[in-house]
KEZATOR-272023 format. One record per residue (C-alpha): residue number from 1; x, y, z. Coordinates in steps of 0.2 Angstrom, whole numbers, plus 5000, padded with zeros to 4 digits. Example, Ala and Ser with C-alpha at 12.3 -4.5 7.8 and 13.67 -1.06 7.14 Angstrom:
% KEZATOR-272023
@vopa: 1; xx: 5062; yy: 4978; zz: 5039
@vopa: 2; xx: 5068; yy: 4995; zz: 5036
***
This chain:
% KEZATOR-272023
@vopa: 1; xx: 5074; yy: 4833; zz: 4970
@vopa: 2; xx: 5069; yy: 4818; zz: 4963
@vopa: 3; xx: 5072; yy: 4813; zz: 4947
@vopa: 4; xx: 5061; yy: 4801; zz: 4934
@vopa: 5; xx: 5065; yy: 4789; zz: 4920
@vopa: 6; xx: 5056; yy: 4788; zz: 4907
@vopa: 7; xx: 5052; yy: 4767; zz: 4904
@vopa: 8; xx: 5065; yy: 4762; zz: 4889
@vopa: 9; xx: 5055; yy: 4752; zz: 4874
@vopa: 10; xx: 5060; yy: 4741; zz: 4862
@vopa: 11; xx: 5068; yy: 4747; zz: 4845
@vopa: 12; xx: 5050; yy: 4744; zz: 4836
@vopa: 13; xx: 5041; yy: 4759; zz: 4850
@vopa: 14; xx: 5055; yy: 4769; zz: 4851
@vopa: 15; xx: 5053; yy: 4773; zz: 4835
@vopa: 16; xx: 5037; yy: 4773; zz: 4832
@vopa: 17; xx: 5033; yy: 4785; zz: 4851
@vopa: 18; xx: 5049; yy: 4796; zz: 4852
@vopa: 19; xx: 5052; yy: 4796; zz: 4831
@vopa: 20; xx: 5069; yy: 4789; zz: 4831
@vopa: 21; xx: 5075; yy: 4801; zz: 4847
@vopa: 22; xx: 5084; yy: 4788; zz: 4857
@vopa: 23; xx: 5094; yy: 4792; zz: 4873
@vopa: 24; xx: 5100; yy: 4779; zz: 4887
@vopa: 25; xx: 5097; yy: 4797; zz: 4899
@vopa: 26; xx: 5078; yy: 4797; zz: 4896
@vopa: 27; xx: 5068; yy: 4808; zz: 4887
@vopa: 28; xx: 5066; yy: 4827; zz: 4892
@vopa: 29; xx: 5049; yy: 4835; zz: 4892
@vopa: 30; xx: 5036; yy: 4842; zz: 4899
@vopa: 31; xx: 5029; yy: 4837; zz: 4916
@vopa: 32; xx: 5012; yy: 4832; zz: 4916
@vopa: 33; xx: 4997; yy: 4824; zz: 4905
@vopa: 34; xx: 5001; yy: 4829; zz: 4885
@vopa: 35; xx: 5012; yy: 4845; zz: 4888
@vopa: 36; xx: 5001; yy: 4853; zz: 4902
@vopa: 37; xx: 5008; yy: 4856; zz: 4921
@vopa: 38; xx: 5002; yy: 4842; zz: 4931
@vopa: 39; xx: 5006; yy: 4848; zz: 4952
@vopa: 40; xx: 5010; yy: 4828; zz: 4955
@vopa: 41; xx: 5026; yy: 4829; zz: 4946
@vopa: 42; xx: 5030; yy: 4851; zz: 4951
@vopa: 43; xx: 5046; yy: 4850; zz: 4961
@vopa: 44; xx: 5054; yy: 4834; zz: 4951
@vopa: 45; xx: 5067; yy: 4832; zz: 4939
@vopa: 46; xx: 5067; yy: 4824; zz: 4922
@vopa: 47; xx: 5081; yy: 4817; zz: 4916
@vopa: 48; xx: 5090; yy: 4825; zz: 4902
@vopa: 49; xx: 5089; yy: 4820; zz: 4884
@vopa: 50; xx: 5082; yy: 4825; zz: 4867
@vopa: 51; xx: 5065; yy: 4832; zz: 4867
@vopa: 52; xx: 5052; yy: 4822; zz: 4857
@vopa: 53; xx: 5041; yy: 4829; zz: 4845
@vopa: 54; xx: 5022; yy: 4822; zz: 4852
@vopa: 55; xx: 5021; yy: 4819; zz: 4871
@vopa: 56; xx: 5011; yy: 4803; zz: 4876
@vopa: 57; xx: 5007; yy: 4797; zz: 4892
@vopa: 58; xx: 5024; yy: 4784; zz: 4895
@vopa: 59; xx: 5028; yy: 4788; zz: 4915
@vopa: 60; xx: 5026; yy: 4770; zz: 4919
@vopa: 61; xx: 5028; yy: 4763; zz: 4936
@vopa: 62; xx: 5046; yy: 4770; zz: 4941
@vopa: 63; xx: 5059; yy: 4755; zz: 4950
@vopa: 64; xx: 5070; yy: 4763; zz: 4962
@vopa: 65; xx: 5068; yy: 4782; zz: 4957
@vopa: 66; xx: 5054; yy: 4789; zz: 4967
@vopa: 67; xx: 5051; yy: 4795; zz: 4982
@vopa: 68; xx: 5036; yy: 4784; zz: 4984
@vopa: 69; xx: 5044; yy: 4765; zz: 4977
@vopa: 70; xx: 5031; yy: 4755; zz: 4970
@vopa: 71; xx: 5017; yy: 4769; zz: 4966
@vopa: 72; xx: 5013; yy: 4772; zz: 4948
@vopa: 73; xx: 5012; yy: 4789; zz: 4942
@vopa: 74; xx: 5001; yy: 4786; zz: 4926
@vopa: 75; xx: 4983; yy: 4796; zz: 4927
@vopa: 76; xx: 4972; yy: 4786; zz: 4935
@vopa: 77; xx: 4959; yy: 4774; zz: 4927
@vopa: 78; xx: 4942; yy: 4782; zz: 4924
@vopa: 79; xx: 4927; yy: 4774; zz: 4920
@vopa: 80; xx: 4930; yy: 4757; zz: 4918
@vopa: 81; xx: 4926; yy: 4742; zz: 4928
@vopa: 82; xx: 4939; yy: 4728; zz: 4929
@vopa: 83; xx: 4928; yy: 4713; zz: 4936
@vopa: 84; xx: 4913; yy: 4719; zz: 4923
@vopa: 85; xx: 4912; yy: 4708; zz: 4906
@vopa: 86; xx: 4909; yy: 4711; zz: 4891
@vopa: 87; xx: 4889; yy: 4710; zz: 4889
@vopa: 88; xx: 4886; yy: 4709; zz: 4868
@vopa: 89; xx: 4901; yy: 4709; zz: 4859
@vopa: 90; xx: 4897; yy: 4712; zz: 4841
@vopa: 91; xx: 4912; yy: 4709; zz: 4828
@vopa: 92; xx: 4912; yy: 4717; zz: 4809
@vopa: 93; xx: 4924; yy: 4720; zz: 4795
@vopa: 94; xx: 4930; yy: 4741; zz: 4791
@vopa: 95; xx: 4921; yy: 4744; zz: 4775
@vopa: 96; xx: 4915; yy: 4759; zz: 4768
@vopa: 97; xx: 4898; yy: 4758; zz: 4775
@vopa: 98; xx: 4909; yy: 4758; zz: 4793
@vopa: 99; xx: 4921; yy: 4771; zz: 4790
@vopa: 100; xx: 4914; yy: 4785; zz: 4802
@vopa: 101; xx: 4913; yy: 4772; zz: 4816
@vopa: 102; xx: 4930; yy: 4769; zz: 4811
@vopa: 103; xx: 4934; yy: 4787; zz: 4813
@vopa: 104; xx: 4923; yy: 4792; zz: 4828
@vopa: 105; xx: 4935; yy: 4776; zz: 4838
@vopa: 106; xx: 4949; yy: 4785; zz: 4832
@vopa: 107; xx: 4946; yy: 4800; zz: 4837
@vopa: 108; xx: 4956; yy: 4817; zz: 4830
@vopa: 109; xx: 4972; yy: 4808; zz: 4835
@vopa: 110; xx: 4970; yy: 4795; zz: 4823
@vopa: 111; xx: 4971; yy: 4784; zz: 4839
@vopa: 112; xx: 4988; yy: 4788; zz: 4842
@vopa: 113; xx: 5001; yy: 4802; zz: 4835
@vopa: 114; xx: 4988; yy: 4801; zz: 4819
@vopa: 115; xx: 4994; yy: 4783; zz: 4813
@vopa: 116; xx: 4977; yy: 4779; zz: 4808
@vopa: 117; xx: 4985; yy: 4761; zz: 4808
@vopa: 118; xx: 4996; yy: 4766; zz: 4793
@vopa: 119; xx: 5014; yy: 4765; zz: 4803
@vopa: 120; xx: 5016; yy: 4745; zz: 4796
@vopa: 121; xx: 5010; yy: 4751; zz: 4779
@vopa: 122; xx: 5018; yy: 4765; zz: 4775
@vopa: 123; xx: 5037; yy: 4767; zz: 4772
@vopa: 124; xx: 5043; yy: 4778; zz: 4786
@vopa: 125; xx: 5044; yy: 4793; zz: 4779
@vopa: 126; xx: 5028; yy: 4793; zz: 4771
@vopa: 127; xx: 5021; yy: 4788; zz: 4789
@vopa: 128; xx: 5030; yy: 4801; zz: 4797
@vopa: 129; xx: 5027; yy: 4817; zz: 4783
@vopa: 130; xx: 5006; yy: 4808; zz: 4783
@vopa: 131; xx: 5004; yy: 4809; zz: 4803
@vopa: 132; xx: 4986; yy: 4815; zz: 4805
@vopa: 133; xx: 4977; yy: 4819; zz: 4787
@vopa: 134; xx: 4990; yy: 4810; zz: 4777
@vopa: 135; xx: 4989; yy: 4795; zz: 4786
@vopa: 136; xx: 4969; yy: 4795; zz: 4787
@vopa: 137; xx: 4968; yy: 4797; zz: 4769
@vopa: 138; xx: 4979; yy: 4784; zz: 4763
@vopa: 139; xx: 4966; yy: 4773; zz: 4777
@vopa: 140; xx: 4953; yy: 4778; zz: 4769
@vopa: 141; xx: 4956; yy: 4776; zz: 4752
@vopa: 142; xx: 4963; yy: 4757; zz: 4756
@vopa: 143; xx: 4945; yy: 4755; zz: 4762
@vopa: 144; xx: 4937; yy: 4761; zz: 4748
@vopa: 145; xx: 4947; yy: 4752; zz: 4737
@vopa: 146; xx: 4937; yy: 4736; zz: 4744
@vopa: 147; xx: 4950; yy: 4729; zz: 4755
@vopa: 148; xx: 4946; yy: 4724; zz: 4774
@vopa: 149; xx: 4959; yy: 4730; zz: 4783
@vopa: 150; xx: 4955; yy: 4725; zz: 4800
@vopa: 151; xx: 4938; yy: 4722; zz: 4811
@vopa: 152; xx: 4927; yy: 4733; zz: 4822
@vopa: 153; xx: 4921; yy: 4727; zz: 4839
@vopa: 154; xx: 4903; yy: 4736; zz: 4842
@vopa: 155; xx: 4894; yy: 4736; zz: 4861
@vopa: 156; xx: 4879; yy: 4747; zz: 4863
@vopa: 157; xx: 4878; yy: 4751; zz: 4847
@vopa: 158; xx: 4894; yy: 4758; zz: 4846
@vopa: 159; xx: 4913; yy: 4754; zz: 4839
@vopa: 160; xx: 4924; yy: 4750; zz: 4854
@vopa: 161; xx: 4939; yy: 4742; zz: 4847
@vopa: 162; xx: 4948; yy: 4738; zz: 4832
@vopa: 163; xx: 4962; yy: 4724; zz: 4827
@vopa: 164; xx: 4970; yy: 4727; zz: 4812
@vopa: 165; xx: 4975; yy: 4709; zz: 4803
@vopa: 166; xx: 4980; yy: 4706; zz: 4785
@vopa: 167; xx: 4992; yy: 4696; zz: 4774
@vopa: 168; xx: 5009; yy: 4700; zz: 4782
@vopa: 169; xx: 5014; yy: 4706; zz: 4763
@vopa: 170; xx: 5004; yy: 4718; zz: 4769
@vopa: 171; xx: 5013; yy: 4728; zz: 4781
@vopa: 172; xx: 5029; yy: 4731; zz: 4770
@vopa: 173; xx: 5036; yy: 4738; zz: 4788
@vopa: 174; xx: 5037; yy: 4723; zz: 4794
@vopa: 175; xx: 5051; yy: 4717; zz: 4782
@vopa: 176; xx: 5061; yy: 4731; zz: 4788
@vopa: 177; xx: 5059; yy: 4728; zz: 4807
@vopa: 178; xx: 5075; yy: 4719; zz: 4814
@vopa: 179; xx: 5066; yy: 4713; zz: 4828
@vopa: 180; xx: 5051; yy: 4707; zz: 4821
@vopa: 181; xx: 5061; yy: 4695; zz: 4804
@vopa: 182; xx: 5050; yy: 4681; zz: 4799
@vopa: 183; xx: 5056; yy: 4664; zz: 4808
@vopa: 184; xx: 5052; yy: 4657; zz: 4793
@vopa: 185; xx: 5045; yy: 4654; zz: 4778
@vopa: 186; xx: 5026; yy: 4650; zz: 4781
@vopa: 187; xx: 5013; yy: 4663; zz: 4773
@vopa: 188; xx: 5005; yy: 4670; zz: 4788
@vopa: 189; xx: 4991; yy: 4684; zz: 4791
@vopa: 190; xx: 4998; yy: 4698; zz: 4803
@vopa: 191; xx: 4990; yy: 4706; zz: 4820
@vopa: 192; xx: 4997; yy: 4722; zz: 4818
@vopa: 193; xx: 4986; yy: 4734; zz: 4830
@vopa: 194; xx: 4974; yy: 4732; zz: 4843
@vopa: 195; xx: 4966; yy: 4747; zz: 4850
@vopa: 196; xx: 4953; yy: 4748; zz: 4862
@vopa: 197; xx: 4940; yy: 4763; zz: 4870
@vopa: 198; xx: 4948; yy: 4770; zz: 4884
@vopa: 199; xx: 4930; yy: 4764; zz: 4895
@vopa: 200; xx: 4931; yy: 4746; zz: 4886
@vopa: 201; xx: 4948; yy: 4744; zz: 4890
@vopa: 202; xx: 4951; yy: 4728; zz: 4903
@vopa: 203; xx: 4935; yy: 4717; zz: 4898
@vopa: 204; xx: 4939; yy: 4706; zz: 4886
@vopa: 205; xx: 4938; yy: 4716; zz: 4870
@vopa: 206; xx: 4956; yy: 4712; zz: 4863
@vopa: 207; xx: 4956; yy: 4694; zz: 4866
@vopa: 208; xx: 4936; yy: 4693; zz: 4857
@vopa: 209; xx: 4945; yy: 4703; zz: 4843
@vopa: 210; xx: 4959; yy: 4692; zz: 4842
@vopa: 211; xx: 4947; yy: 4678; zz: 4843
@vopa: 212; xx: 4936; yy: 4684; zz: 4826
@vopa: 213; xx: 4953; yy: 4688; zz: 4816
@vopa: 214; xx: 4956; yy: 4672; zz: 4819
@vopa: 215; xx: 4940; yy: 4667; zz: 4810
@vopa: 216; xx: 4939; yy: 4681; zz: 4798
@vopa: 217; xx: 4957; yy: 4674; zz: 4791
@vopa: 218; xx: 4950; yy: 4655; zz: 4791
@vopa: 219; xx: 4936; yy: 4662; zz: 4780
@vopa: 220; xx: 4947; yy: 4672; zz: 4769
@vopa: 221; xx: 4959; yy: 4655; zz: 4765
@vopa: 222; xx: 4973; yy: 4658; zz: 4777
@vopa: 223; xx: 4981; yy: 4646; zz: 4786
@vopa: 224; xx: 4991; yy: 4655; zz: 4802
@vopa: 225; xx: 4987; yy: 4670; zz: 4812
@vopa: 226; xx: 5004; yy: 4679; zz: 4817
@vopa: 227; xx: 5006; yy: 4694; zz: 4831
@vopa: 228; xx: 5020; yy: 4703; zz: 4838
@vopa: 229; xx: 5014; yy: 4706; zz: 4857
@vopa: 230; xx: 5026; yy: 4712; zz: 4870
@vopa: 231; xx: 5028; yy: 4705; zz: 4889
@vopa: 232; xx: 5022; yy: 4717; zz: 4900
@vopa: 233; xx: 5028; yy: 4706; zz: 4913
@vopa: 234; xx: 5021; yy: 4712; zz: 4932
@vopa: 235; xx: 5014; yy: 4730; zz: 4936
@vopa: 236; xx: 5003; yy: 4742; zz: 4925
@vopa: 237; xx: 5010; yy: 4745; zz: 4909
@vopa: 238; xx: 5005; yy: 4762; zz: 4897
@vopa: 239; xx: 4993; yy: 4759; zz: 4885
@vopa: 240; xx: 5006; yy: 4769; zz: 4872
@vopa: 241; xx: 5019; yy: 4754; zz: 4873
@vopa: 242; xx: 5006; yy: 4741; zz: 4870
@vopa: 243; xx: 4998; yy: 4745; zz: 4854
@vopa: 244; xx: 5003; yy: 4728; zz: 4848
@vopa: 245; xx: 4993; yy: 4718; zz: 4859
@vopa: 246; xx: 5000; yy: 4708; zz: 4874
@vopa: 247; xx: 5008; yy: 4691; zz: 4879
@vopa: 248; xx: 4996; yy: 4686; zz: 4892
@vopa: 249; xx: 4980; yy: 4692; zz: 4879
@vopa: 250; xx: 4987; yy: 4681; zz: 4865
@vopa: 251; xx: 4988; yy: 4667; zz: 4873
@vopa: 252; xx: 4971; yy: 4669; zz: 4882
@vopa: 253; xx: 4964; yy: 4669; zz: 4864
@vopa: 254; xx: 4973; yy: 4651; zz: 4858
@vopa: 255; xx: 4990; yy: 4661; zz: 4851
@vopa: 256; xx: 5006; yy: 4650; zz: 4854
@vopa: 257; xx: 5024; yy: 4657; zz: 4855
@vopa: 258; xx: 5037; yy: 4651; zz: 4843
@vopa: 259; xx: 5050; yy: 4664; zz: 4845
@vopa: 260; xx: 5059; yy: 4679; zz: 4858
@vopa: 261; xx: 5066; yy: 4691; zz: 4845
@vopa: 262; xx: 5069; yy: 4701; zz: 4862
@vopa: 263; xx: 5066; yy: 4698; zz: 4879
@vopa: 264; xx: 5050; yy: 4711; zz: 4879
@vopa: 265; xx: 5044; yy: 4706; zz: 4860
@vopa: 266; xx: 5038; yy: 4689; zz: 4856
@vopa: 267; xx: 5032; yy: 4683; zz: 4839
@vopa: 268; xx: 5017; yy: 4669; zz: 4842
@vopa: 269; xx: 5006; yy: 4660; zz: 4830
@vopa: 270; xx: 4989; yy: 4650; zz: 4830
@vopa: 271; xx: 4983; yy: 4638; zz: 4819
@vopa: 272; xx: 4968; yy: 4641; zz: 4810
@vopa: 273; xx: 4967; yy: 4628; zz: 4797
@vopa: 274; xx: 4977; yy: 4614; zz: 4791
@vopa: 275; xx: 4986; yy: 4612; zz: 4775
@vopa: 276; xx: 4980; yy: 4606; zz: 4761
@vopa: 277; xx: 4985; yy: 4588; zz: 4758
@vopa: 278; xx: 4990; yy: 4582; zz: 4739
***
């Protein structure tokens, strides 16, 4: 009987996809796509451990312990086109007027595990006792309130991605994530989420998104955009483990490295203005 591993993320999505439940064994749960019995995986073993309380899609490719090496058993891609660009990209801030394009991208799920893109500004508990409604409300009253928490991408007329940037003040969860400490002491605005359409995903959506934070933060007074992307390294990685963006998407969108809190997580900057001279 073959037996899988679930892939083992860093401390920052471990928490936030297994909530906390860590074990060097792998993750028990059910076989198959969200809790439902997929007959690719009847037959196999996984490896025991505690039992999370949301199921996502996290089989990624397996090293050593399949019967078929070097075969991924995520779903397979549907409806996308790898070699097709992005025909009109069109980018806008989340304000009121946007919130039900906001919330149609989203989805019921609040993109993932209801976040609605509160797990950085929340404290853990409110984040975890808010998953779903909580968490949307607390969105949707920060919009109201008149800040811009992030920016829409719109093709054909509709939202197909979202980047969340801010001041890093922000995000109060980020001064309480040991692998993401600030290098220093520079005033920085934060990437702290992209999320793209499933059918968008792979033409350029993230790095245009990345691109107008860029100058949304110029516009707003900022001096440095900062994200905390993780190195996927070679293969196909699950969406689920890269909610903070990507190595290889940063840099294609001017972002530079300055530090490797771990050897998957890396903090990188990009200059969008000079200081001020006296």
């Amino acid at each position: 009987m073959a037996a899988y591993r679930l892939p083992q993320p860093d401390p920052v999505d471990r928490y936030f996809f297994f909530f906390g439940f860590e074990s060097p064994a792998g993750v028990e749960m059910p076989l198959g796509r969200f809790g439902t019995q997929d007959k690719r995986f009847q037959g196999r073993q996984i490896l025991e451990g505690p039992r999370p309380l949301l199921l996502f899609t996290a089989l990624n490719r397996q090293r050593g312990e399949t019967t078929n090496p070097g075969k991924s058993h995520l779903p397979p891609r549907r409806g996308r086109n790898r070699l097709n660009p992005v025909l009109k990209l069109t980018v806008h801030p989340l304000t009121p007027a946007r919130w039900d394009d906001f919330a149609k991208l989203f989805g019921p799920n609040g993109a993932c595990a209801g976040c609605w893109c509160m797990f950085w500004r929340r404290s853990k508990k409110e984040w975890t006792s808010g998953q779903g409604d909580g968490n949307r409300r607390a969105m949707h009253a920060l919009v109201r309130s008149g800040a811009k928490p992030g920016l829409l991408a719109y093709a054909e007329g509709k939202a197909v991605g979202w980047v969340s940037v801010a001041p890093r003040t922000a995000f109060p969860g980020l001064a309480t994530a040991r692998t993401l400490k600030p290098p220093d002491d520079e005033p920085v605005w934060s990437v702290s989420c992209l999320f793209v359409r499933r059918d968008w995903r792979g033409r350029g959506v993230s790095v245009s998104l990345l691109e107008a934070a860029a100058t949304f933060v110029q516009k707003q007074g900022g001096r440095i955009v900062e994200g905390y992307p993780r190195d996927t390294g070679p293969g196909r990685q699950a969406a689920v483990f890269i909610w903070n963006g990507t190595v290889d998407v940063f840099r294609r969108a001017g972002f530079k490295e300055i530090a490797r809190p771990t050897p998957t997580r890396a903090i990188m900057r990009r200059v969008v203005s000079e200081p001020a001279r006296h």
